[in-house]
N, C-alpha and C positions, 0 to 999 in steps of 0.2 A: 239879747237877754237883759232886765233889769239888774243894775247894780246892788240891791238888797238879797237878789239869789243868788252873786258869784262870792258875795261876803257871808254867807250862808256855806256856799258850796266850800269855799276853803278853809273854815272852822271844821267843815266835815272831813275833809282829806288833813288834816294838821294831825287829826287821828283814827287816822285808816287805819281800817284792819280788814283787808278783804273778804268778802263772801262768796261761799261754794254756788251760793245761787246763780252768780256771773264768773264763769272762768273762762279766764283767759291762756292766749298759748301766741307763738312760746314764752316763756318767762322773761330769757333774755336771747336779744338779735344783733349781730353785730352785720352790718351792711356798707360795703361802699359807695364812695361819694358816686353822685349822678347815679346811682342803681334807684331799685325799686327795693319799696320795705312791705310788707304784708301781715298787719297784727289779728288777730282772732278773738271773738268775744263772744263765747257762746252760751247761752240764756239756757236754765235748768228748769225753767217755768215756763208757762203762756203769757204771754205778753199783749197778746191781742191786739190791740191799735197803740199801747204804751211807747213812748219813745225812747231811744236810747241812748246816750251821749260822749262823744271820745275825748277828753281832756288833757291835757301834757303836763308837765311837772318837769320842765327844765333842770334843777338842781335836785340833791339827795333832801328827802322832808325832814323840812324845820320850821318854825315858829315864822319866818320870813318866805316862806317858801310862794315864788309866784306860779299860778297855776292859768293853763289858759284852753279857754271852751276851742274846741277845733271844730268838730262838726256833729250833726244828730241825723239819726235816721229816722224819716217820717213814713209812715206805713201809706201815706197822700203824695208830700211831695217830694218824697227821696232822700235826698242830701240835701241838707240846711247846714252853712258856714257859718262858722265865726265871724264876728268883726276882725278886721286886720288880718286875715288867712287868706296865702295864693290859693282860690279855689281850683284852678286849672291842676293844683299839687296835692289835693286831697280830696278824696269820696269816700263815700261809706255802702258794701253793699249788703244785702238779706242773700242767706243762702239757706233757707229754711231754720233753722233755729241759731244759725251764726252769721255773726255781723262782723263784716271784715273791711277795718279802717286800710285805704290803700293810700300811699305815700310814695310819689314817683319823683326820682333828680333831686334825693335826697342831698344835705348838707349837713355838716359836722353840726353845725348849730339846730340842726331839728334833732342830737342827739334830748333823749332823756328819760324820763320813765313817763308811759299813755296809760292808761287809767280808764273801763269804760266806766258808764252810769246808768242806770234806771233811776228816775225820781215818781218814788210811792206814796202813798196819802198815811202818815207824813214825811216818812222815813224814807232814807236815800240809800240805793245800795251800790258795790262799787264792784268793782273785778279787781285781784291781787295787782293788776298792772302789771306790763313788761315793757322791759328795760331794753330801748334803740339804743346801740353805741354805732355813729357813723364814723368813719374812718379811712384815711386817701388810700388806704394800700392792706387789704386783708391776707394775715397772718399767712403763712405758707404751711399746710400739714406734715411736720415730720414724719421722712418713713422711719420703719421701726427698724433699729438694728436690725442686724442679720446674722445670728450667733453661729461662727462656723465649726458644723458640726464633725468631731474628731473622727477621724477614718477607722473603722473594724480592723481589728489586726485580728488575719485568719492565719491560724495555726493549720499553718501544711505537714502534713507528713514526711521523712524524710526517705526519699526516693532507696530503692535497695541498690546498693551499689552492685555494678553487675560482676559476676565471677566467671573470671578467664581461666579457671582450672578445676580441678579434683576440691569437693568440701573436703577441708582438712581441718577435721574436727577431731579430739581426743581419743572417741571410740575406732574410728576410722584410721587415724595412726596406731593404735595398739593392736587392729586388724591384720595391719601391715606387717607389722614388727612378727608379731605371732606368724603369720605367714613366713614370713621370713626365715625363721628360725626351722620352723617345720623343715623348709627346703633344704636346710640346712645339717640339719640331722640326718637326713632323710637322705641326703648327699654322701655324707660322713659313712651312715650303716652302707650305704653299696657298696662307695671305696674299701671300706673294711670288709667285708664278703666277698667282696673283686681279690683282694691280696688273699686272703683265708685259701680260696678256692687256687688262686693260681700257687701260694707252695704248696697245697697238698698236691696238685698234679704233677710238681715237680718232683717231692718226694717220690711219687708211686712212678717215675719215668725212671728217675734215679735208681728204682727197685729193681727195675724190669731191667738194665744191663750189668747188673753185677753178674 
């Protein structure tokens, strides 16, 4: 690429502001080292034979900010590299309206934020970019506590205690008693009719030998 278009191209990204026209996905990737990274760019328009561009952006943008062409996908000859880029480490493929920059045996130093491009008559459009962090040792998923859950207290019933005699209940002793007493009286009136009966037959024995 000539030098008058990547002084062009980076007055343009100094102040990006991505368009819906190019989205890309995901936003941001974290990947370990030697893995494979796979960024997404997919086109909201026809493109037709237009080409498309994947650029990097090593540091967070700023007025210094170095930017560097990676590769373009040619609707002819494919994948076209950058100067100075391991080709063997980057391609670009069409998967009908998504163009997916692949990056294989990644290194912390290809972390940064990719950027695609379409270059239009005259205007330049750009994808939000997303952000590679490469990294020797990815993060481990905490599991999630495990809140232990309090035990149901089941209210039992309490068992009838079992009864080895007679229900002795109030009505049921006052039965008794009353029985009782009956027997009693009832005992009392015969012994008294018992003695009644035997002096009178003593009397009238007594009568009979005077």
């Amino acid at each position: 690429m000539r030098p008058r278009l990547w002084l062009l191209l980076a007055a343009q990204l100094a102040v990006l502001r991505g368009s819906s026209v190019l989205q890309q996905t995901p936003a941001y990737i974290k990947v370990q080292t030697n893995k494979m990274a796979m960024l997404s760019c997919e086109a909201k328009i026809s493109l037709g034979n237009m080409r498309i561009y994947w650029l990097r952006q090593r540091q967070a943008p700023s007025s210094d900010s170095h930017h560097e062409f990676l590769a373009l996908w040619d609707s002819t000859k494919g994948t076209v590299h950058g100067e100075e880029v391991e080709q063997e480490k980057i391609a670009v493929f069409r998967d009908a309206s998504r163009f997916i920059l692949n990056l294989t045996s990644v290194k912390p130093e290809d972390s940064g934020i990719y950027f695609c491009m379409i270059i239009g008559s005259p205007e330049l459009t750009f994808g939000k970019g997303t952000q590679l962090s490469v990294v020797d040792f990815l993060p481990t998923t905490a599991q999630p506590t495990k809140k232990s859950t309090p035990k149901k207290r089941v209210c039992r019933l309490p068992r009838p205690a079992t009864q080895k005699g007679p229900l002795c209940s109030p009505i049921t002793l006052g039965l008794l008693v009353a029985g009782v007493l009956v027997l009693l009286v009832s005992l009392g009136v015969a012994i008294h009719l018992y003695c009644r009966r035997r002096r009178a037959r003593l009397r009238f024995i007594k009568q009979f030998y005077k």
